[in-house]
C-alpha positions as CSV (number, residue, x, y, z in Angstrom):
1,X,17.9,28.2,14.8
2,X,14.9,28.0,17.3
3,X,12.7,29.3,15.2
4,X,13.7,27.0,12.4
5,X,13.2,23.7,14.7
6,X,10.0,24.9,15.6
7,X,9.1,25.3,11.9
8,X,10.1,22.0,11.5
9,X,7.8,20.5,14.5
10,X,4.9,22.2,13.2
11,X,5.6,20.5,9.7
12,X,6.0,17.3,11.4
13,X,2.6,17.2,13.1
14,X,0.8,18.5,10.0
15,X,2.2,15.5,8.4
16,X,0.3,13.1,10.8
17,X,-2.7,14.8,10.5
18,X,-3.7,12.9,6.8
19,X,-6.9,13.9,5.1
20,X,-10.2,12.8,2.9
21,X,-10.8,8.6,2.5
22,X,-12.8,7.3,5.0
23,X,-10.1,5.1,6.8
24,X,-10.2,4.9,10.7
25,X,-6.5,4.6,10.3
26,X,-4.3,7.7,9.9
27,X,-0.8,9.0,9.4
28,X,1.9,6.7,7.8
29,X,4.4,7.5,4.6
30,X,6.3,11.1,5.1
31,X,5.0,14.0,4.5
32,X,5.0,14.3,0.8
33,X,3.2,10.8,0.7
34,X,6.2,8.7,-0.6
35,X,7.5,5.5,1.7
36,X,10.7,5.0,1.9
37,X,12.3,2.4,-0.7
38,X,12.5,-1.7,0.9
39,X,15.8,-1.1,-0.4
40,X,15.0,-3.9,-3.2
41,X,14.4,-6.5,-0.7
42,X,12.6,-9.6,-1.6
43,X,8.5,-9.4,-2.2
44,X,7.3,-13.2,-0.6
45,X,4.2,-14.9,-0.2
46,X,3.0,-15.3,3.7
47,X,0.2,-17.3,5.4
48,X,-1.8,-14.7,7.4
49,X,-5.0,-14.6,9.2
50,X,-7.0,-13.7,5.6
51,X,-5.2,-16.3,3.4
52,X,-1.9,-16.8,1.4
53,X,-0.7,-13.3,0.4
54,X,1.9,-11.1,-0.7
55,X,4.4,-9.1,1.7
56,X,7.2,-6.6,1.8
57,X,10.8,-7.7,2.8
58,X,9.7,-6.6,6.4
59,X,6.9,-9.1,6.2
60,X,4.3,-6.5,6.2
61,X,1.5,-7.0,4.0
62,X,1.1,-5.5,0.7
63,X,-2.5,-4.6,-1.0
64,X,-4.0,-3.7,-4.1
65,X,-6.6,-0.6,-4.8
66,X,-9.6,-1.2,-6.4
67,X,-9.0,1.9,-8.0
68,X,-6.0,1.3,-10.0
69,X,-5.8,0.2,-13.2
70,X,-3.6,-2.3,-14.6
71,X,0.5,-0.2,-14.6
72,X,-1.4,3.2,-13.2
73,X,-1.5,4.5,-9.8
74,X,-4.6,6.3,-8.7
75,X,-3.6,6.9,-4.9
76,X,-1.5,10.5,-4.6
77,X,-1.3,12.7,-1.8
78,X,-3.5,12.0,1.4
79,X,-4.1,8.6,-0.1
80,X,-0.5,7.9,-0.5
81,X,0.3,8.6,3.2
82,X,-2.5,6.4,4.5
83,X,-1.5,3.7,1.9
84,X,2.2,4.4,1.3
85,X,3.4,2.9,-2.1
86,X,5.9,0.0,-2.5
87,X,8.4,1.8,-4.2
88,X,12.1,0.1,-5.1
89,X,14.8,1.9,-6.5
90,X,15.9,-1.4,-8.4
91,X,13.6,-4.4,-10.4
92,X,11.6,-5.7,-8.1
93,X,12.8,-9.0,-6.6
94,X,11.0,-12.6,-6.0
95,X,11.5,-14.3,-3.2
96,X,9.6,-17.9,-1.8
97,X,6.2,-18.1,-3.2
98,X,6.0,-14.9,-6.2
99,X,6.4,-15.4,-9.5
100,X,9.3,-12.7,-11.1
101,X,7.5,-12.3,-14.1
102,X,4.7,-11.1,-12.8
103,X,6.6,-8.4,-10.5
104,X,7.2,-5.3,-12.2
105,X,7.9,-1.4,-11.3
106,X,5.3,1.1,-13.0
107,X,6.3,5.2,-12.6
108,X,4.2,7.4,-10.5
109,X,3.4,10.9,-11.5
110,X,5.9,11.9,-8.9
111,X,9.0,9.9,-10.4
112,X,9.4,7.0,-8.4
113,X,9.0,3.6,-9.3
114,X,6.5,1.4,-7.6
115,X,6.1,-2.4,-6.9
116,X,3.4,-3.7,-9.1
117,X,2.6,-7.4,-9.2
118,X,0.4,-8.7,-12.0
119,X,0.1,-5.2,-13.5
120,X,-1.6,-4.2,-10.1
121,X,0.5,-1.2,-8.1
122,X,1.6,-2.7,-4.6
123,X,1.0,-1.0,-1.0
124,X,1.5,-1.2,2.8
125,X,-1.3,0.1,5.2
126,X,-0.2,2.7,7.7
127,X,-2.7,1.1,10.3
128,X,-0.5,-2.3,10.0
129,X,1.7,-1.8,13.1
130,X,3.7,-5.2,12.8
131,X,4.4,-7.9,10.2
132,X,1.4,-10.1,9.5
133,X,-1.2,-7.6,10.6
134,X,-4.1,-7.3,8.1
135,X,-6.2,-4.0,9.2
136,X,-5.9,-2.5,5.7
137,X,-8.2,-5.7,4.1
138,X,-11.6,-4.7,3.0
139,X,-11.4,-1.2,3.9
140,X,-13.8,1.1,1.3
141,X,-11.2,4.6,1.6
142,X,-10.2,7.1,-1.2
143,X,-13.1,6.0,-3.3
144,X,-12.6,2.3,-3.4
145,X,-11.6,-1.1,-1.8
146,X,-8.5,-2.4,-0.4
147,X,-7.7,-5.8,-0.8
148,X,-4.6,-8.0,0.3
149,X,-2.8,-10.1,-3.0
150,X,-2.5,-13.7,-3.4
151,X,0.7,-15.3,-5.5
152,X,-1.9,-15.6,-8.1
153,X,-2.3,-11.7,-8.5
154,X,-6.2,-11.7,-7.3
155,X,-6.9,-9.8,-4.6
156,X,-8.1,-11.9,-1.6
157,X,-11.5,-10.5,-1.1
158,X,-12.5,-13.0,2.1
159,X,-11.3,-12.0,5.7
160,X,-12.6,-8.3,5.6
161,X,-11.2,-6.4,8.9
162,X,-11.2,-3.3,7.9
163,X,-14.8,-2.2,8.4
164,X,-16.8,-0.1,5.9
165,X,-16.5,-2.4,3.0
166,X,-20.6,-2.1,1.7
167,X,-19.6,-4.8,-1.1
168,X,-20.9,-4.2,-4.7
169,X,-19.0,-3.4,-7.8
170,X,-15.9,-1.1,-7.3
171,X,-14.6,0.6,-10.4
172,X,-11.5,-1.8,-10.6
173,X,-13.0,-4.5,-11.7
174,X,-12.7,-6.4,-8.2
């Protein structure tokens, strides 16, 4: 039993210990990269320090990777720890602010089904510690930009506090 719970401790801090992108921010998601489901709770639009934008039913905020394309995931692994995926067991749910038919779920290569608003897969940042906190905006990690989303399904590309965004053209069209 002992050596079983120390197994399990040394699994646990490996987890933390994330890897490639070039975020400051580390840990965040579980182990195998997936977040745990918002348990279908309500996506809403929020005024925070950036702009208008979308966040989860915890009022955290949600971004969009430059990366992506429009219904496909390009964040897996040490990406999907650092940025943990919106996932929701159910259809996706409006709340004040998000239009319904723009909020989808798309199937990641590892079965679950994640948020996507306007085609664009949804995620949290694991260096947002509280509801309202924008330290994921602008950040240039796992080969492309983060952005926060407006209701309008753009990604808000002014209040940069991430650090490390160099500008210039980013292979997702933002």
């Amino acid at each position: 039993m002992r050596k079983w719970a120390l197994a399990m401790v040394a699994v646990v801090a490996l987890a933390g210990c994330g890897g490639g992108g070039s975020s400051k921010y580390g840990g965040g998601g579980t182990a195998s990269g997936k977040s745990a489901p918002t348990a279908g709770g309500p996506i809403t639009v929020r005024k925070l320090s950036i702009g208008s934008a979308l966040v989860d039913s915890s009022g955290r905020t949600l971004y969009v990777f430059a990366r992506d394309t429009k219904g496909h995931s390009n964040c897996s692994g040490a990406c999907a720890t650092n940025w943990p995926p919106e996932v929701s067991p159910a259809s996706p749910k409006a709340g004040s602010g998000v239009t319904q038919s723009k909020l989808t779920a798309i199937k990641r290569s590892d079965g679950s089904r994640q948020v996507a608003y306007a085609g664009q897969p949804l995620y949290r940042f694991s260096g947002d510690q509280a509801a309202g906190d924008t330290n994921g905006q602008g950040q240039n990690a796992f080969g492309g930009l983060w952005y926060a989303v407006s209701a309008s399904g753009a990604p808000l590309k002014s209040g940069g506090s991430g650090g490390g965004n160099s500008g210039g053209a980013s292979p997702g069209g933002y």
